[in-house]
N, C-alpha and C positions, 0 to 999 in steps of 0.2 A: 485261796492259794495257800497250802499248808506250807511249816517250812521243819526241817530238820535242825537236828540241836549243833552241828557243824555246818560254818559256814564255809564257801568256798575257801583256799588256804592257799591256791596258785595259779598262778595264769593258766588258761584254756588250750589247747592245741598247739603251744607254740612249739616251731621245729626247734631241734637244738642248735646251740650255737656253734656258726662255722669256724672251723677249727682257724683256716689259713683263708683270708680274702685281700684283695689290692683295690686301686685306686675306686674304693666306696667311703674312702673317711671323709672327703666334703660335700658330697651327697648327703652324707647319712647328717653331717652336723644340718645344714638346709633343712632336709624333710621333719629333722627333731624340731628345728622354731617354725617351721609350720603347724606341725603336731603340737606346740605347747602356747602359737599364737591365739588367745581365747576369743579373737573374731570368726577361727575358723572350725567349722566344725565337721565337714566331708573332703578329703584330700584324693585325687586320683592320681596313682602314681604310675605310668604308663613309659614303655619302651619296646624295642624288638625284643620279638622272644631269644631268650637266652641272655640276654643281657644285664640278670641279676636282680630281677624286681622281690622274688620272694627273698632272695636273700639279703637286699634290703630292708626289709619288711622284718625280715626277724630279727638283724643288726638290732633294730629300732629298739623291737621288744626286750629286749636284751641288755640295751644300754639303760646305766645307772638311772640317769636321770630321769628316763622314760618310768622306769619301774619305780621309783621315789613318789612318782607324781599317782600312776596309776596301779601300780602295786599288783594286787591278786586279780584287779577286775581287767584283765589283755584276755579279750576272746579271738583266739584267731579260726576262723574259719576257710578252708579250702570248698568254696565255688564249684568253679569247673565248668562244664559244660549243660549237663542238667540238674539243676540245682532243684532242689524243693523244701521250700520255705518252711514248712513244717515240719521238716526234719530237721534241721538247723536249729529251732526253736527247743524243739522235743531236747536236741542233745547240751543246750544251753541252760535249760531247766533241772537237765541231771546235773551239770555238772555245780551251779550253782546251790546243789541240796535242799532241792523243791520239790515236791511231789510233781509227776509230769502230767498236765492235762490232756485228757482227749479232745484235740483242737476238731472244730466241725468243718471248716472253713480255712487258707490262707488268710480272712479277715480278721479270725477269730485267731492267728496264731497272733498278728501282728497286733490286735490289742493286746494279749496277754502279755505278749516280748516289750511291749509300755510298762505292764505291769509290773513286769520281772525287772526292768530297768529301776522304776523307782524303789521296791523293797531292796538292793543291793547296792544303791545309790548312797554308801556311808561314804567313799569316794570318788573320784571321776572315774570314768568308763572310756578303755578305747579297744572299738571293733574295727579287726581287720577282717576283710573280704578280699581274699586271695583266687588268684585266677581268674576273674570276671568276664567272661563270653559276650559278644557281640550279640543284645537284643536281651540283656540281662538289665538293662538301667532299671525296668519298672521295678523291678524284684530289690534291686538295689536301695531305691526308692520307698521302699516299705521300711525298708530298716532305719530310716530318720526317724527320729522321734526327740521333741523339742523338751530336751533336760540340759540344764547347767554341765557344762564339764562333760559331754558326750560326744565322743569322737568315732570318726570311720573312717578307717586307709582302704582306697580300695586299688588293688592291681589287677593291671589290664593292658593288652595290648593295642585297647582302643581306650584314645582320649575323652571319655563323655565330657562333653560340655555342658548336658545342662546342669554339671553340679562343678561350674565352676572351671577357673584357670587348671590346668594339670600341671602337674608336678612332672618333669620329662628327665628321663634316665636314661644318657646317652650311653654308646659300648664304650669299651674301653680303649683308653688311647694305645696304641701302638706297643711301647715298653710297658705298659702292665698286662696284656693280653698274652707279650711272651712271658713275664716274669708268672703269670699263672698258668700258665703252661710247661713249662718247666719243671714249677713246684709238683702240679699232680703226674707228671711223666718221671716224676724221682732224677732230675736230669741236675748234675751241678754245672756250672759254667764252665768249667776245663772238661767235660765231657767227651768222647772223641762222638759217640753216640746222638749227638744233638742232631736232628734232619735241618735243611736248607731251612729261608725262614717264609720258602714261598710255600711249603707244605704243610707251615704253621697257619698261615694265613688260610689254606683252603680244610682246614680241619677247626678253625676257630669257629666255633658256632652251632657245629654238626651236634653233639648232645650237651646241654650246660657248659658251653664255651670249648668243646671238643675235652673235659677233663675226664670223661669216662673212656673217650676211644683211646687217648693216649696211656692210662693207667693199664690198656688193653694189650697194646703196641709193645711198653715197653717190658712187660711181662711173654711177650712171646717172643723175644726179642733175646730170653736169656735163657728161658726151657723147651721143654718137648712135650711140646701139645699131645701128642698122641700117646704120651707113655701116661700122662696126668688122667687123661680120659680111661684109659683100659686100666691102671691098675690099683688108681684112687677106692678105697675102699669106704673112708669117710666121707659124706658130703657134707659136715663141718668144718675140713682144714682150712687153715683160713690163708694158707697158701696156694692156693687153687681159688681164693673168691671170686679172682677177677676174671679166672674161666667161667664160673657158675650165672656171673652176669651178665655175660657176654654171650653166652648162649640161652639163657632168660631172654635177653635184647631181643639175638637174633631169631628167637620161637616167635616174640611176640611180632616181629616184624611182616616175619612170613605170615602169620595167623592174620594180621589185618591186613597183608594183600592179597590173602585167600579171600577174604571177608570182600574186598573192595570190589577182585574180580568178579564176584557169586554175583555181587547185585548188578551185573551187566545185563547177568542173564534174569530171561521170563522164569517168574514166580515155579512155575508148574518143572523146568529145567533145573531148579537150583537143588544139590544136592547138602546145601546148609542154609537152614531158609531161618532169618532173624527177622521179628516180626514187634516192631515195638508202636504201641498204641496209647497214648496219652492225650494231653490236651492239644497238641499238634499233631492228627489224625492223617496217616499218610492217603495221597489222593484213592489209591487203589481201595483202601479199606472205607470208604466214604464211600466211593462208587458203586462197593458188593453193599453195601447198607441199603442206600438207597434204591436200589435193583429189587432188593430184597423186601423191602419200604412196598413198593408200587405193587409188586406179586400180591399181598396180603390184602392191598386197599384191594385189586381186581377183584381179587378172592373173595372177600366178603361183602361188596357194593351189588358186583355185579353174577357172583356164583361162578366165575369162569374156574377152571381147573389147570391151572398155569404151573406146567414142570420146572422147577428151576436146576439146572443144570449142576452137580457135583464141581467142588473145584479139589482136582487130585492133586496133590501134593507128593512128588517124591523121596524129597528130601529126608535124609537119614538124621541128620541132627534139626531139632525143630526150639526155637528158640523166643518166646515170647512174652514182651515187656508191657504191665499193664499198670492204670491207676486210678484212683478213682474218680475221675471223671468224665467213666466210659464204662459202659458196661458190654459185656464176652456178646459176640454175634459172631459165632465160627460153626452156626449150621450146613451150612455149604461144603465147608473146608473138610477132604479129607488126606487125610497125612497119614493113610495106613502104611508108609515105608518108613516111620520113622523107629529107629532105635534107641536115642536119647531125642527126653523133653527136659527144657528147662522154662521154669516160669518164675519172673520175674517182675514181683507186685510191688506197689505202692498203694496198700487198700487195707481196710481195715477187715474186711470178707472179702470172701471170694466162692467162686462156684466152680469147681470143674469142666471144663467144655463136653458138650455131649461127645461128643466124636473120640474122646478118651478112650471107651470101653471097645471102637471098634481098632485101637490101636494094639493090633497080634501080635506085633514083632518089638515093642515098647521092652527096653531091659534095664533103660536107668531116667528115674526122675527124679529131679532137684528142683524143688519149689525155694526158693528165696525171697523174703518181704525184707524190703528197705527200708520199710516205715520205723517208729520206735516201739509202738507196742505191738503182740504177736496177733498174726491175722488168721482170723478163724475160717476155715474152711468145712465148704456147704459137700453135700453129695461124697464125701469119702468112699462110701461102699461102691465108687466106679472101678477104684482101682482092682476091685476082685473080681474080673474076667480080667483081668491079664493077668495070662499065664506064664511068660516070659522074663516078666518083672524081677531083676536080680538086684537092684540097688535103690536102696531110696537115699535122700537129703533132704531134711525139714530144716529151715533156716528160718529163727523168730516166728513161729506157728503154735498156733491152740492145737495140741495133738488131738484132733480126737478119737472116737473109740476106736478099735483096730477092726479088720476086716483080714478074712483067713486070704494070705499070702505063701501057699504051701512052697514057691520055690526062690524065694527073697534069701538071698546071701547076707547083702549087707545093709543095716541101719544106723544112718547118721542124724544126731540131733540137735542142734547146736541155739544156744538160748533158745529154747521152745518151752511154754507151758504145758507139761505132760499130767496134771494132775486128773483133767480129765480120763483121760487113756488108759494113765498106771494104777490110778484110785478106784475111780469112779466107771472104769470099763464095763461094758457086760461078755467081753471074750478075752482069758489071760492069753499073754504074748506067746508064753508055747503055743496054745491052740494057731494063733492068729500065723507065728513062723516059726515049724516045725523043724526048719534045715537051716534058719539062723547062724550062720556062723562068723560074722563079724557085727558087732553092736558098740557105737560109739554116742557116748553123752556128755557135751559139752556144756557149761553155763547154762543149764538148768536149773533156774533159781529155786524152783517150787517142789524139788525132787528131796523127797526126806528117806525113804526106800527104792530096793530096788523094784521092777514093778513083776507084779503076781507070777508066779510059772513060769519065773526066768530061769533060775535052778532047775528047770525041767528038761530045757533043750540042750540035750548034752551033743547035739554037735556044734554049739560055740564053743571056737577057737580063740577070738582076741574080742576081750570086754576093756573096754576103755569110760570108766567114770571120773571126768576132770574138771573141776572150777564148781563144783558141787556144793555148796558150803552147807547146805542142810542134811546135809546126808551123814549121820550117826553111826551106822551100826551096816554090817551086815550079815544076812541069815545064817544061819549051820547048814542050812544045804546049798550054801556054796561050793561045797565039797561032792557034787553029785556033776557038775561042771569034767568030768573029765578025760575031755578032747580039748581042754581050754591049755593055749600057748603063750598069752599073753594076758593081763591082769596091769590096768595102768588104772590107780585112785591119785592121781599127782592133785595137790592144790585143794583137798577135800576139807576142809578145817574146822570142821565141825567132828571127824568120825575118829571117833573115841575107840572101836573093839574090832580088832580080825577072830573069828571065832576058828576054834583047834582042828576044826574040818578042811581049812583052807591044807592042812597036811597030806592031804590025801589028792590032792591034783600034779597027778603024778609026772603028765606030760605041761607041764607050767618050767616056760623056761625065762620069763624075764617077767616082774612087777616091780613096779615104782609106785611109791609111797612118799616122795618127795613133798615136803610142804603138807601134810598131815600134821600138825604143829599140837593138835590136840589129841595124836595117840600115844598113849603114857608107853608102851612096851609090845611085843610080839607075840603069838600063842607060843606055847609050849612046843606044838608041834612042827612050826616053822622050819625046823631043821633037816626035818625029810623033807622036802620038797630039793 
């Protein structure tokens, strides 16, 4: 395990500190002599949701003494619902400036996270596990590891017992539920505006103690909702926030009770079909396996000639979670009505599903890996029988070579390994998309230029290279770009030279250069543009 010449310098993930909180100061003092009792070394701290657990949790972190004792080593991690252990480890490993192994195994994460315990171990350790899901204990459970001075808070709305007495965090009494209510509804006590206190009571609890619906409330309470929506021009002003999230809320709302009702219906009926396949294999996809299983033994024991029947899929949005401890069997499945794929891995490869290439009407795909390092993808040349194909998203992906996309609009790339593709290609990106017109490159560590016969496709309009840090220089025929309207290098801090060509992009109405810290001055020709 190599290590880096800086060692971690502050706590890991902890939220910030809450501005304005009530009746948690004799909790919080409680949970701290738990947390600095050296008999104890796993705390669960458990209550109704909304009742403050995280923000106790961060109270903790926060407070003096806690930080005196454990200093830079507070890893806080958020949980949640599917956790995976070796992601967790992965981002524990960066953050502590360690080289990050390629774990083989959950076993093999949780030795190493031993490992990583003791090379950091200059003083005690305390790990919070925030959010903790019912049937999470085993997982939990991995993270013990028997060192001096190691600790783990974990929050949850179930008490696990087998790690002991829980720590119980009851709501709040009466008068501090209204005096925080109050506070985030901007309300003083002579208020005329204060509602009844039986409308406090049936709003307590509804989002983090109701303090987001009443920030809502009493903002609509003093403007004109409909003049803010038509004639807001910024969606920065920070006077309009508490519209922006209010209607964030309410999309997401709606969108998971789109989602909830879909799955009422049969597979073959659902017009957004979410399809998630991990270690807990849903019955249906078990059942086509093993269908599938028995056709092949017929097949080869006996020579029978056994049709397996297509399973059509109409759904327009096709959505599907995978990881490695399962591999793709979607011979069956066909989804030729869908319009957007999204796939979403947990693998360090992956293969394209055959049934891709018979996908005609496919016009936007986002491949997302949640893992930490970039997952390399098998069979790319499927994507070229679709013709329809107008957007891609590679998220943490080994780009590899390109494959001719004559009617691709737009390309986004975000942490991805392009060194394959933009280096090492055998088809430049003009050949590969001729009608290119939006190309975005985010947190590309490995990206030093731009890649080959980009200055070629002069019908890109918005090039966005940001978080780039190797990227130096770029070419003189950047100036051959022009139909380009946008030009975003933000955050590039390595690149030293805009070349005099960049004069000559005549339709270029906005670039940012923000956070270029290492370019000395402008060309000369800057000024016609």
């Amino acid at each position: 395990m190599g290590e880096t010449e800086e060692p971690i310098k502050r706590p890991f993930g902890v939220p910030e500190k809450p501005e304005f909180t009530v009746g948690l100061d004799v909790p919080l003092s409680k949970l701290k002599m738990e947390i600095l009792n050296e008999a104890v070394s796993i705390i669960v701290l458990t209550g109704l949701g909304g009742s403050g657990k995280t923000t106790l949790a961060t109270l903790l972190c926060w407070d003096e003494q806690v930080m005196g004792k454990f200093k830079e080593h507070i890893l806080f991690v958020t949980f949640s619902k599917t956790p995976k252990l070796k992601n967790i480890v992965e981002r524990l490993f960066e953050h502590c400036g360690y080289h990050v192994p390629e774990f083989q195994s959950d076993e093999d994460a949780v030795n190493q996270f031993g490992l990583l315990l003791r090379k950091i171990h200059a003083s005690p350790t305390l790990l919070i596990l925030d959010d903790v899901w019912p049937g999470s204990e085993a997982l939990v459970k991995k993270f013990q590891v028997q060192i001096a001075d190691y600790k783990i808070l974990v929050t949850s709305r179930v008490a696990f017992s087998r790690f002991g007495a829980p720590f119980i965090l009851k709501p709040l009494v009466h008068e501090d539920a209204i005096t925080l209510f109050r506070h985030h509804a901007l309300l003083e006590k002579s208020s005329s505006n204060i509602p009844d206190e039986d409308l406090v009571q049936q709003l307590y609890g509804l989002d983090n103690n109701g303090i987001q619906a009443m920030a809502i409330i009493n903002k609509l309470a003093s403007m004109n909702l409909v003049n803010v929506l038509v004639t807001r021009k910024n969606t920065s002003d920070t006077d309009s926030y508490y519209y922006n999230n209010h209607f964030i809320l309410l999309h997401d709302i709606l969108r998971d009770f789109a989602i909830y009702q879909s799955t009422h219906e049969q597979i073959e009926q659902r017009k957004r079909l979410m399809i998630d396949i991990n270690e807990k294999k849903p019955e249906w996809w078990l059942r086509e396996k093993q269908q599938g299983i028995m056709i092949r033994i017929l097949s080869n024991i006996f020579g029978w000639c056994v049709e397996q029947k297509p399973q059509q899929i109409p759904a327009r949005t096709l959505s599907i979670s995978i990881d490695e401890t399962c591999t793709s069997y979607w011979s069956h499945m066909q989804p030729t009505q869908a319009e957007v794929l999204i796939l979403n891995l947990g693998t360090n490869q992956y293969s394209f599903p055959k049934f891709l290439k018979e996908m005609s009407k496919l016009k936007v795909l986002i491949v997302i890996n949640y893992g930490f390092h970039p997952s390399k993808m098998n069979n790319f040349e499927l994507l070229g029988s679709l013709s329809n194909l107008k957007r891609i998203r590679l998220e943490r992906i080994c780009v590899p070579s390109f494959v001719t996309l004559k009617n691709l609009k737009k390309l986004s790339l975000y942490l991805c390994d392009t060194r394959q593709a933009f280096e090492n290609g055998n088809m430049l990106i003009s050949d590969a998309f001729p009608n290119l017109e939006d190309l975005n490159i985010d947190y590309c560590k490995d990206m030093v230029g731009l890649p080959k016969g980009l200055c070629d496709i002069t019908s890109l309009k918005v090039l966005s290279i940001t978080n780039c840090h190797k990227l130096s220089a770029l070419p003189q025929e950047i100036g051959n770009l022009e139909n380009l309207k946008l030009l975003r290098l933000s955050s590039c801090t390595d690149l030293e030279r805009i070349p005099n060509s960049i004069g000559r992009l005549s339709n270029l109405r906005h670039m940012d250069i923000s956070n270029c810290i290492s370019l000395p001055s402008l060309p000369e020709d800057f000024g016609n543009l």
